[in-house]
N, C-alpha and C positions, 0 to 999 in steps of 0.2 A: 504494500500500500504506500509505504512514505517513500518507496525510490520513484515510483510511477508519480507520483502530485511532485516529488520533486524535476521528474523531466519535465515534464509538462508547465512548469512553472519557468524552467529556462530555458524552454524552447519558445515562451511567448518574451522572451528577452528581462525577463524580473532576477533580482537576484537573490540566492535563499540562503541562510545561516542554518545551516543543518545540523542538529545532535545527535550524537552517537556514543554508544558505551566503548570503549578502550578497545573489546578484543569484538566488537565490529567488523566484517568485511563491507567497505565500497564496492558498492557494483560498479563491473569494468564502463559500462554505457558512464557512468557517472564523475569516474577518477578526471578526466583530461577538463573538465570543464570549469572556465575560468567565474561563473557564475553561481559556484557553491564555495561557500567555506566552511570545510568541517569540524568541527566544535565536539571535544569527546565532555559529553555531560550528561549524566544518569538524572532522568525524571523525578529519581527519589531524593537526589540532592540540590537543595532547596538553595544554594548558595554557589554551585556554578550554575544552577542556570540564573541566579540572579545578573551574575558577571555577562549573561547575554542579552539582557531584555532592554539594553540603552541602542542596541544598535535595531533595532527593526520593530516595527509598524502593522507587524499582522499575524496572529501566530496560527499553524495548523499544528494542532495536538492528536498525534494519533497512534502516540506509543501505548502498549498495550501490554498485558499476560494474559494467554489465553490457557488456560489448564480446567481438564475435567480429573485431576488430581487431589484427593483430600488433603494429603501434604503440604500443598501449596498455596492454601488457604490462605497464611499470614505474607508472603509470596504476596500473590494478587490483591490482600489490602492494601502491602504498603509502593505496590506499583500503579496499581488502576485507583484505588481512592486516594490514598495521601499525593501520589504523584502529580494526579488531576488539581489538590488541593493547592498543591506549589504554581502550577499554572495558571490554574483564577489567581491566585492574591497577587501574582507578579505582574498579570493582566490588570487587574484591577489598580496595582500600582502605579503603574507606565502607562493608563489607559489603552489599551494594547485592543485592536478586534481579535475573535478569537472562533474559527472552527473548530468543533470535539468531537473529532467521530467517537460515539458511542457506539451501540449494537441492538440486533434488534433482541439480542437477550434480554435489554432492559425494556423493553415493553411488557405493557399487559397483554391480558388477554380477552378475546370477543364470546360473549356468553352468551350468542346465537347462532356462533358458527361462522362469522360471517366475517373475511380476513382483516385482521387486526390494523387499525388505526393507530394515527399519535393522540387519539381522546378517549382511548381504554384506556381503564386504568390498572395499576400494576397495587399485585398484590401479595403479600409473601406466603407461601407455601414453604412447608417443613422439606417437599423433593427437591426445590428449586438449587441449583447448581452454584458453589460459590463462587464461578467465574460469573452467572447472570449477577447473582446478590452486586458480586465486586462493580460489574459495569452498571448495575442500577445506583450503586452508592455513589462512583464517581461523576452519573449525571447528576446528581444531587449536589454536588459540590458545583455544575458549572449552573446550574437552576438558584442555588446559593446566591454566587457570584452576579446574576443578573437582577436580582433583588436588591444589590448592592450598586448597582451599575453597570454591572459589565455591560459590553454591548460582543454580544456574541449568538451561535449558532449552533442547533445542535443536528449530525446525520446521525440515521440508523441505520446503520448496512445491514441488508440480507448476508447471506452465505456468501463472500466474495471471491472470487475465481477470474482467471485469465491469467493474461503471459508474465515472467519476471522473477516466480518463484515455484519452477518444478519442484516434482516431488514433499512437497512438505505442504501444510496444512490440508486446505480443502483440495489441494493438487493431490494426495494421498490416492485419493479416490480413482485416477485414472490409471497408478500405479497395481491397485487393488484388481482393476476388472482386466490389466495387461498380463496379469501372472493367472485370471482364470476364476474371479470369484463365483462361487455356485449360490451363495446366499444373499439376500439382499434386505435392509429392515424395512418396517412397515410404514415408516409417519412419510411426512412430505413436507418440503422445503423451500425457503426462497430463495431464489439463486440472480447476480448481481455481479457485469463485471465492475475489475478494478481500475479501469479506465473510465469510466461512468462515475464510477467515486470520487477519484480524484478531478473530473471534468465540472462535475458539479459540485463539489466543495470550491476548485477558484470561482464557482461563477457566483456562486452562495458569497463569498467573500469579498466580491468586489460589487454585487448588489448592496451595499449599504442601508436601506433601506430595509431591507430582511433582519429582523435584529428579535433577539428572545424567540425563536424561533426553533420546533424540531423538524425534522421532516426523515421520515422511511425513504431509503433509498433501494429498491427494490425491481426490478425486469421481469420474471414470471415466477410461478409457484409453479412446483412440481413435486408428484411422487414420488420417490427414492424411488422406485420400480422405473418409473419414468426418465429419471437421469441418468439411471445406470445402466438400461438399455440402449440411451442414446449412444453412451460412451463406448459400449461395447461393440454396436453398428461400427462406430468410426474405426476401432481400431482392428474389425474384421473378427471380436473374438464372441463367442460364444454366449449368450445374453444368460442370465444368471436365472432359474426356474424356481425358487424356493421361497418363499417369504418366511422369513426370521420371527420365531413365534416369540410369548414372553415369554416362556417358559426355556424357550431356546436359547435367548440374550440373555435371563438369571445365570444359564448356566455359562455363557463365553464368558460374562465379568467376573465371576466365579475363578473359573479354570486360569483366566488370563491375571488373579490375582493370586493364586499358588504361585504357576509362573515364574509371577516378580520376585517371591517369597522365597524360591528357593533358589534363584538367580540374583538375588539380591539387585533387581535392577526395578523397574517400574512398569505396572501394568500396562498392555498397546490396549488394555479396552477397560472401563470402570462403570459402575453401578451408573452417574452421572452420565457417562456420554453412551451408554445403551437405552436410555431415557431420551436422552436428547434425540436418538437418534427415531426412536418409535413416535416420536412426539409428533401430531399432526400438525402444522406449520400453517401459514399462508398470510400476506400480507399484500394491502393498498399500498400504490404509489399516488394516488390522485393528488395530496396535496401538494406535491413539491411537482409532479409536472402541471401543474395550475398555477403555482407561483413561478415557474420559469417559461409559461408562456407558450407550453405544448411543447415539452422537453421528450425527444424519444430516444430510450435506452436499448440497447444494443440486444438484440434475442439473443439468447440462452445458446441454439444452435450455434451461432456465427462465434459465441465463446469457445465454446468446445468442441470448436473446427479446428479456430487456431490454437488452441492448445494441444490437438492431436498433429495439426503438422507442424510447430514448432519444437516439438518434443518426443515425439514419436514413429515420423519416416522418418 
């Protein structure tokens, strides 16, 4: 997400102060360009980033932890809340505009079924996942900060996908159905490229007039049955026949938590992201393409084209 809003940002000729933690890698697209300067400063430290909020006029906050890890609980409060915290009050300091990507983990939920809005409202649940808890706690610090003054923005990314970073996060997925997955889970999802994200977070930020504002960022919903036959069409392999019961998924995060247990390393599957992943999904974009004027997001297909031929012939 943050090297994509950064090309994007100095290829419209802007220039961006960009942080990064020490043992960081620059993307190569990014090293030769004389319109970044990279700044190693952790979002949990309150006092170098203060050292950078005299030089710039707009911040996009979009550092994150994402983990369906119990472990990682204190982890994701003091990256995603406290982190978020350091960034309202230095905004709020320096009068600073401020994008947040949030997620759409921090939304509520629609109690007719009917896909989920930024005017449902959220509500806590004993299941709910402490990466959602962590990213609902840190829009509350930037909901905070607007109460205060900030003059800021908030997106809610669907499930975000496209080019820049194979194999890892929601990229996992294409890795999965290329080795031959047979099982597939039940819910269904929003899916979202990350060029769309970063497209409309500058446009959100150079609107001035959009201010206290959230808005779902969102392309289509679909069945995890539905994605992952797409993906396996593309890459010629085998479409996956089985739906993942619960009784099926108790027992993978089970199995997958012996595992770790006697491997001493960490579950690939947890009680939390077998949940998330049954969870039935689906969300409205109408507000934010309403406020940008008939904004059209990139289908889902045309994502997971170029993800199978930049990555896969």
């Amino acid at each position: 997400m943050g090297s994509t809003l950064i090309k994007q940002l100095i290829d419209a000729g802007k220039a961006v102060v960009a942080t990064k933690r020490s043992a960081s890698v620059v993307p190569e697209k990014l090293k030769s360009s004389s319109f970044v300067e990279w700044v190693d400063a952790d979002v949990t430290d309150y006092f170098a980033l203060s050292d950078i909020f005299p030089k710039v006029k707009q911040v996009y906050h979009c550092a994150a932890k994402v983990s369906y890890q119990k472990e990682d609980a204190s982890v994701l409060q003091k990256i995603n809340v406290e982190g978020t915290q350091h960034i309202v009050n230095l905004c709020l300091l320096h009068q600073v505009r401020l994008i947040h990507v949030s997620s759409i983990a921090a939304l509520g939920t629609n109690k007719t079924g009917a896909p989920v809005s930024e005017t449902d409202k959220w509500e806590y649940d004993k299941k709910i996942s402490k990466y959602a808890l962590s990213k609902y706690k840190s829009e509350l610090e930037v909901w905070r900060g607007i109460k205060e003054g900030l003059d800021a923005v908030i997106v809610n990314p669907s499930v975000i996908m496209g080019l820049g970073s194979p194999h890892r996060g929601s990229g996992v997925i294409f890795d999965l159905v290329n080795k031959g997955l047979k099982i597939y889970p039940p819910g269904s999802v929003g899916i979202v490229d990350v060029e769309d994200v970063a497209r409309v977070m500058i446009t959100l930020m150079d609107n001035t007039l959009l201010s206290g504002e959230r808005y779902i960022l969102n392309s289509e919903n679909l069945t995890n049955k539905d994605l992952i036959h797409r993906i396996a069409s593309l890459l010629n392999k085998k479409k996956p026949g089985i739906q993942a019961t619960p009784f099926m998924l108790d027992i993978a995060w089970r199995a997958a938590k012996l595992v770790a247990f006697l491997t001493r390393g960490k579950p690939s599957l947890t009680k939390e992201s077998t949940q998330a992943a049954a969870a039935k999904l689906a969300y409205t974009n109408n507000k934010i393409i309403e406020a940008l004027g008939g904004y059209s997001f990139k289908p889902v297909d045309q994502t997971l084209q170029e993800i199978t031929n930049e990555y896969y012939i």
